[in-house]
DSSP file (Angstrom, degrees, kcal/mol; ACC not computed):
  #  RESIDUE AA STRUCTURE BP1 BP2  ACC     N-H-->O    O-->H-N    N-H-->O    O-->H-N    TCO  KAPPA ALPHA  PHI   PSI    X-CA   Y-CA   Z-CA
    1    1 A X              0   0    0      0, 0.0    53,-0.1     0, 0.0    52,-0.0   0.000 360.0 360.0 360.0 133.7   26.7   13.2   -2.4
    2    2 A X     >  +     0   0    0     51,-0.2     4,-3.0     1,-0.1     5,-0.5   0.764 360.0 123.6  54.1  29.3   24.4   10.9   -4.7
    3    3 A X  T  4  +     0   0    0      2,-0.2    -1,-0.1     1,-0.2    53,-0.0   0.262  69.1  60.9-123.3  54.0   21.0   12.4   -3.7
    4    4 A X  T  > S+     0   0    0      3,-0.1     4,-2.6     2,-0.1     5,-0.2   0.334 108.0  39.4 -72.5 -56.6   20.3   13.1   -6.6
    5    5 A X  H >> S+     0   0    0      2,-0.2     4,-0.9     1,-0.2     3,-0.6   0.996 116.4  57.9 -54.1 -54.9   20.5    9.5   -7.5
    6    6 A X  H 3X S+     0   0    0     -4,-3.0     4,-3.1     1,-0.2     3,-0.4   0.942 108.8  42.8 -44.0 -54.7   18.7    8.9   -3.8
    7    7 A X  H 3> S+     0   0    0     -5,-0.5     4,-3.0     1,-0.2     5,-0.2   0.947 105.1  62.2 -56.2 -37.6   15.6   10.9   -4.6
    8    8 A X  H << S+     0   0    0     -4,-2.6     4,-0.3    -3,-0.6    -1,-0.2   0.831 109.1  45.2 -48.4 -48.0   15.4    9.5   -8.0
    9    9 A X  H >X S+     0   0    0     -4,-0.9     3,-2.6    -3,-0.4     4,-2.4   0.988 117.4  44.0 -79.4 -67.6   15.0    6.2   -6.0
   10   10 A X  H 3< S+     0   0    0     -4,-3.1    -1,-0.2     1,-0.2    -2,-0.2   0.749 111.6  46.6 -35.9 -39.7   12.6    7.6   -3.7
   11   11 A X  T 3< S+     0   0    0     -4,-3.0    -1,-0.2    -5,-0.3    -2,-0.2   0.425 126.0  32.4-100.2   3.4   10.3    9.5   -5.8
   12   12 A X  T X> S+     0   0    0     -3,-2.6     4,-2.2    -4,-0.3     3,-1.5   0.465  82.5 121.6-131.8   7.3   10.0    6.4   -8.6
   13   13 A X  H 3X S+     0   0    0     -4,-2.4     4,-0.7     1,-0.3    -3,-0.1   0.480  71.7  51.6 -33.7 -38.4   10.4    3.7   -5.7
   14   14 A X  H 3> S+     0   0    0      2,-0.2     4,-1.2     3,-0.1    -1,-0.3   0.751 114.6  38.4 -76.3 -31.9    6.8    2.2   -6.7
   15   15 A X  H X> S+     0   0    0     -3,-1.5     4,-1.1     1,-0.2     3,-0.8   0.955 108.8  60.7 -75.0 -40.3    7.4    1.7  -10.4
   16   16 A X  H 3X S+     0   0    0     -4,-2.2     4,-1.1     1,-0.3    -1,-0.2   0.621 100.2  57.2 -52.3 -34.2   10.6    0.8   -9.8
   17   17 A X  H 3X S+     0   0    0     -4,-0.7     4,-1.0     2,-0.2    -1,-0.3   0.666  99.3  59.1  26.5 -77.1    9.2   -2.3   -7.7
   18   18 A X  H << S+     0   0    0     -4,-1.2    -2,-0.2    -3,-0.8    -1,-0.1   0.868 120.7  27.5 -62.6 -23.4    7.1   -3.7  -10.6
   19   19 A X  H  < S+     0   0    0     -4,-1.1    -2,-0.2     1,-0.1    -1,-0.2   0.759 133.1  26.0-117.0 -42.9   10.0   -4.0  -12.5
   20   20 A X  H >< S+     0   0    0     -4,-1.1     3,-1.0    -5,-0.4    40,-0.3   0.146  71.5 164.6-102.1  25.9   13.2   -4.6  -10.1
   21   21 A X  T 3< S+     0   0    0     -4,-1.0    40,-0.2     1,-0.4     3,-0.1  -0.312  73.9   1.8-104.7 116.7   11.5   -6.1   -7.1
   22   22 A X  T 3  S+     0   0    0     38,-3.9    -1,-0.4     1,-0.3     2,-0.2   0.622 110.5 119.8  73.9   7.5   14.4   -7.9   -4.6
   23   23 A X  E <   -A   60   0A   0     -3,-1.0    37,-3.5    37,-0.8     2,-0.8  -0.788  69.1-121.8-110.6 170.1   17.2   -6.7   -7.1
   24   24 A X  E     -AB  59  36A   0     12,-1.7     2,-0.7    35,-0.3    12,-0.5  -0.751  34.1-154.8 -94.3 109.3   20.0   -4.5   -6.6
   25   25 A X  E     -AB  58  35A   0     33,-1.5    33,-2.1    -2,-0.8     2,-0.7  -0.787  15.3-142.3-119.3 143.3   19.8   -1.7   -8.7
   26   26 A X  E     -A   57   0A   0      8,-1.8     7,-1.9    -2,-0.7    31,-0.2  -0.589  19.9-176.2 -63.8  84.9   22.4    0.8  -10.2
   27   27 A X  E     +AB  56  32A   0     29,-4.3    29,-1.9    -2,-0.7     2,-0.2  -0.684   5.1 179.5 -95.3 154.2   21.1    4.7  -10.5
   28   28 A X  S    S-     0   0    0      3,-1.7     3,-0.1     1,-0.2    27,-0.1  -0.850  76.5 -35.2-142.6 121.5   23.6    7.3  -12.3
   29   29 A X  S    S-     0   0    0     25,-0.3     2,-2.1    -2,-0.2    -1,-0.2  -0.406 129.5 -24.7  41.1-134.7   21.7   10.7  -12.2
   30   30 A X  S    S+     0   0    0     -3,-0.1     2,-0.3     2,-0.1    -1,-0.2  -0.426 119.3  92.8-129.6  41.8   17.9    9.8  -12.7
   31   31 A X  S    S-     0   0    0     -2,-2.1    -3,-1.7    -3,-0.1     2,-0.1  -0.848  71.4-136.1-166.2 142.1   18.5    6.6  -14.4
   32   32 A X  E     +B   27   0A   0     -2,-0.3    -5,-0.2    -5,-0.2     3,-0.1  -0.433  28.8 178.2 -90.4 139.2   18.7    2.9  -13.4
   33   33 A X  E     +     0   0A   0     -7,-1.9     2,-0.3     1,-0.5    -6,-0.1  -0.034  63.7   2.1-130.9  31.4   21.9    1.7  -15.6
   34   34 A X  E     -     0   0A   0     -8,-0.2    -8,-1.8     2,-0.0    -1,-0.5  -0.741  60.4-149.2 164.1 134.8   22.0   -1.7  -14.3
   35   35 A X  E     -B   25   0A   0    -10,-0.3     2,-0.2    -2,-0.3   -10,-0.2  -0.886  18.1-173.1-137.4 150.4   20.2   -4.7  -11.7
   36   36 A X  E     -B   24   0A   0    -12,-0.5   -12,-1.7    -2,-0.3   -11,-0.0  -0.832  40.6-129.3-150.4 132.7   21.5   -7.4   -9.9
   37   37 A X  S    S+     0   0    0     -2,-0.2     2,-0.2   -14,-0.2   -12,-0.1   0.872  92.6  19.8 -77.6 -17.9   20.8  -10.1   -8.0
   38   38 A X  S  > S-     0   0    0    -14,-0.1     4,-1.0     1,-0.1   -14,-0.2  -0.802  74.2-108.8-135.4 169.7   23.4   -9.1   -5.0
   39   39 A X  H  > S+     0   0    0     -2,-0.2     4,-1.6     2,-0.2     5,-0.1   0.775 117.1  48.5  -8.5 -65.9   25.1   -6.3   -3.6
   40   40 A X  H >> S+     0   0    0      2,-0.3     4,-2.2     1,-0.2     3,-1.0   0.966 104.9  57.3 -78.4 -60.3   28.4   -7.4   -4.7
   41   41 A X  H 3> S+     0   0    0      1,-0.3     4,-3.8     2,-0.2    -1,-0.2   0.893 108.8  48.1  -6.8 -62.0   27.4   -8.1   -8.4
   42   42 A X  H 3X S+     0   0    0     -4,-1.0     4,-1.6     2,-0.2     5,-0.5   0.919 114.9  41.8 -76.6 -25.2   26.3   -4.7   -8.8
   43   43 A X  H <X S+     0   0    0     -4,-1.6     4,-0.9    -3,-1.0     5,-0.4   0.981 114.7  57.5 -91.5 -50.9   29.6   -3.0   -7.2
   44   44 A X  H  < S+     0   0    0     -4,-2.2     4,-0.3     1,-0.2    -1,-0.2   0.826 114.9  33.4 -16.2 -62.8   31.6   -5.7   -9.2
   45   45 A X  H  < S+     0   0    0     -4,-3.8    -1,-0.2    -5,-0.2    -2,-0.2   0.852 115.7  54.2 -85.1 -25.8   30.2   -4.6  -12.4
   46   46 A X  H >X S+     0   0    0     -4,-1.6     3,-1.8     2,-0.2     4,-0.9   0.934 102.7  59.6 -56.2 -71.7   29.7   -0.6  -11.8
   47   47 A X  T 3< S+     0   0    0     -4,-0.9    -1,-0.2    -5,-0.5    -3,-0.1   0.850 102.0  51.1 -22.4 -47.9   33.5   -0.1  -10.8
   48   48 A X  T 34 S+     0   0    0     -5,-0.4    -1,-0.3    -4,-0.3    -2,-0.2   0.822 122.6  36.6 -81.8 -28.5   34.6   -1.4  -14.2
   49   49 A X  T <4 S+     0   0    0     -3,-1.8     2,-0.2     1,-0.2    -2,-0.2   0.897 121.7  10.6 -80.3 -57.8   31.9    1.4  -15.7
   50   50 A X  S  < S-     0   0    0     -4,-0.9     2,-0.5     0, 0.0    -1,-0.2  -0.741  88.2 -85.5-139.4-177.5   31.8    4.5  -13.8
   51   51 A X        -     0   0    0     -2,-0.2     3,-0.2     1,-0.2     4,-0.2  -0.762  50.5 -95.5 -96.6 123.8   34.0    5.9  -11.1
   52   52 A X  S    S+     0   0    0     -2,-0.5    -1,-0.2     1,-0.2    -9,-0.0   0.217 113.8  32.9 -17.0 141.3   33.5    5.0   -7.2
   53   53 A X  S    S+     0   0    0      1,-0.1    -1,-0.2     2,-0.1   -51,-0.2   0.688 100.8  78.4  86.3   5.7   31.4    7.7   -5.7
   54   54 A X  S    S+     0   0    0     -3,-0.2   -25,-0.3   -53,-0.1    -2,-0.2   0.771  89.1  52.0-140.7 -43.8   29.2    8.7   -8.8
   55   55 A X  S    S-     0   0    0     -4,-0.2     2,-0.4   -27,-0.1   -27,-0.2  -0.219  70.9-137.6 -89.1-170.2   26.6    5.8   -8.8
   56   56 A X  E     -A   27   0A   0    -29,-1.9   -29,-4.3   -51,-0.1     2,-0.9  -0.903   5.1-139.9-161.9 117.0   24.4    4.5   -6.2
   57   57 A X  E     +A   26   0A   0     -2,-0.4     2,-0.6   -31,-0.2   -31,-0.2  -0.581  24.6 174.1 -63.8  97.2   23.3    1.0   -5.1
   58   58 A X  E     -A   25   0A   0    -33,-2.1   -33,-1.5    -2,-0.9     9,-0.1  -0.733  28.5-144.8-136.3 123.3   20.1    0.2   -4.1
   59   59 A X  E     -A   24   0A   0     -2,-0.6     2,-0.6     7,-0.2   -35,-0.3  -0.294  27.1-138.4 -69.0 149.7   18.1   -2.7   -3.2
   60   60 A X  E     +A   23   0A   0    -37,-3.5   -38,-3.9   -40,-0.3   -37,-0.8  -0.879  41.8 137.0-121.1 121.2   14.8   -2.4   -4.4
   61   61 A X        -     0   0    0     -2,-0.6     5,-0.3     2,-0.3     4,-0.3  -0.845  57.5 -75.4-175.4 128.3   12.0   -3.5   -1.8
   62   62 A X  S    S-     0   0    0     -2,-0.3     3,-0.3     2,-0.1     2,-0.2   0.208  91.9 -22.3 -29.0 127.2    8.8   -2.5   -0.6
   63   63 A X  S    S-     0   0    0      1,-0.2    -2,-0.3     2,-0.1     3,-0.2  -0.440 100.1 -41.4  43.5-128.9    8.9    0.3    1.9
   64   64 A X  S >  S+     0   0    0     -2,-0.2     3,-2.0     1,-0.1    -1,-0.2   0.336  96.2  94.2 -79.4 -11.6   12.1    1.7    4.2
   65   65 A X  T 3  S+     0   0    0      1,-0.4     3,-0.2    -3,-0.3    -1,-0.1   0.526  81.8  60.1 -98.8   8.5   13.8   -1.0    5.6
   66   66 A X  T 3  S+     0   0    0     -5,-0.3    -1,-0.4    -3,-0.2    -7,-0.2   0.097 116.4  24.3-115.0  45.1   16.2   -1.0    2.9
   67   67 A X  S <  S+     0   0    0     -3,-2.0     2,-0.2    -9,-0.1    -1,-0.2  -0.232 111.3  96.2-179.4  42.1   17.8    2.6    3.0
   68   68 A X        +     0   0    0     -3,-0.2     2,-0.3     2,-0.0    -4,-0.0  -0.686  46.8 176.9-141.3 106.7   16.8    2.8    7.2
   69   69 A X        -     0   0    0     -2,-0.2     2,-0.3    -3,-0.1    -3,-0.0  -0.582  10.3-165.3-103.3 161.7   18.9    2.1    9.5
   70   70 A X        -     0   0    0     -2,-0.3     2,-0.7     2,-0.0    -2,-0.0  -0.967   8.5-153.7-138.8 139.9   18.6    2.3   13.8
   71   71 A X        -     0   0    0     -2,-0.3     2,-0.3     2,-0.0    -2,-0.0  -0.894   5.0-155.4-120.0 113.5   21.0    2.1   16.1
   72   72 A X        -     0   0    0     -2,-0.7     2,-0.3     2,-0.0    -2,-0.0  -0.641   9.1-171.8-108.6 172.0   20.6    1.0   19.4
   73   73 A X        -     0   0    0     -2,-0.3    -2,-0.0     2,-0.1     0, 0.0  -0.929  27.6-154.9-154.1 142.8   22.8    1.7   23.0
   74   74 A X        +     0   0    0     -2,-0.3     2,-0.4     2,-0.1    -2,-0.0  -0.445  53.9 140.1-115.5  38.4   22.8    0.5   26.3
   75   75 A X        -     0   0    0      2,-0.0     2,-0.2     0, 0.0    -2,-0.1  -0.940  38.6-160.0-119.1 127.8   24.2    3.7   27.2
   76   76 A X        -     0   0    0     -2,-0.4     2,-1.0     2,-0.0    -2,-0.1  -0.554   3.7-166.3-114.6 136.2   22.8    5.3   30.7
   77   77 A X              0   0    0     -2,-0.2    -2,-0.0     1,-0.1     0, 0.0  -0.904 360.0 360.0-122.0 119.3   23.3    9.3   31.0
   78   78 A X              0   0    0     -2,-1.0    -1,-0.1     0, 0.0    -2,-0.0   0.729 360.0 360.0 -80.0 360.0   22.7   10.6   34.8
């Protein structure tokens, strides 16, 4: 679900940068429909457009660390 939209992000991630750099931006298929200064902005104004589940949020910001997450555990296996 949405990677379409996700690759879109990925594979134009440097232009996308010059122009949307710190914003939240709105992809629907392989086109930015919207940016935002916050998270909540952009889900605020997309609901009222298209239907949950059909766009994708994404902050736009130099390299990974915004679409990578890690999770770490203090869990011991014998």
């Amino acid at each position: 679900m949405l990677d379409k939209e996700f690759s879109y992000y990925l594979e134009h991630q440097d232009e996308l940068l010059k122009k949307y750099n710190n914003r939240f931006v709105v992809i629907v298929g392989e086109k930015v429909v919207g940016d935002y200064g916050s998270h909540e902005q952009a889900l605020f104004r997309s609901v009222k457009k298209y239907k949950r589940g059909t766009f994708l949020i994404q902050e736009c910001t130099e390299g990974d660390k915004a679409y990578t997450l890690t999770f770490h555990s203090r869990v011991a296996f014998a």
